[in-house]
N, C-alpha and C positions, 0 to 999 in steps of 0.2 A: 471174737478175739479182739483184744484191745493194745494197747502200745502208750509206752509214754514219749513225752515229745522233748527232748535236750534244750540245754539251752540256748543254744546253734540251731535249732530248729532240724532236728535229724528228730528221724524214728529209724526202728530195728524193724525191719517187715520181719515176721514170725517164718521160720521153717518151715511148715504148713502152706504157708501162703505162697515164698520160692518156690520152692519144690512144684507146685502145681502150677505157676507160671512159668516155671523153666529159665528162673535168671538166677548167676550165681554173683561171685565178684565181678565188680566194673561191667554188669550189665546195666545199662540204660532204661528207666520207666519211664513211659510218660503219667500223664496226671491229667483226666479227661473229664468236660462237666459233661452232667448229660442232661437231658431235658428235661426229670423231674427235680433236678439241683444235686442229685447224689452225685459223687466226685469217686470215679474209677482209675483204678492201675493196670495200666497194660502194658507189657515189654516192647520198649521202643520202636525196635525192626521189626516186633510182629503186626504192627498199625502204622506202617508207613507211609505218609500220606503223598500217593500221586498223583497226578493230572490226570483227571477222566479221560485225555486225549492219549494217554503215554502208549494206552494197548494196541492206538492206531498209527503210532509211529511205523513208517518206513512202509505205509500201504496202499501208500500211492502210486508208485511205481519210481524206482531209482531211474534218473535221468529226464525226469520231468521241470521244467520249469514250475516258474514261481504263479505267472499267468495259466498254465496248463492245471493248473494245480487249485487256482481258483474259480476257474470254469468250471471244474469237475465239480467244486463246492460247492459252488453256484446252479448248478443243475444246465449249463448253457451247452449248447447244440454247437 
């Protein structure tokens, strides 16, 4: 599939290619390199990028300190 490019620098992503990503109007892509140089589209919120940490938020236990909290990091006794 191919596309021509405006002279605004807009493309028409093809129906084919929507449809299978699941983005219609005012949804958001991103534009992603990847390691052999090919340059991928993926729906925004479907590649969200989070903090490794985010899935350990609040597992520390509510009402700990900041020191209690670094202990536990820290492996201290």
């Amino acid at each position: 599939m191919s596309t021509t490019v405006t002279a605004k620098g807009q493309v028409t992503i093809p129906k084919a290619v929507r449809d299978m990503l699941g983005i219609g109007p005012g949804s958001q892509v991103d534009f992603r390199r990847m390691p052999d140089g090919n340059i991928v589209v993926v729906p925004a919120d479907a590649q969200k990028q989070t903090s490794r940490f985010t899935k350990f938020r609040g597992h520390a236990g509510k009402g700990m300190t900041t020191d209690e909290i670094m202990a536990l990091t820290r492996g201290d006794d």
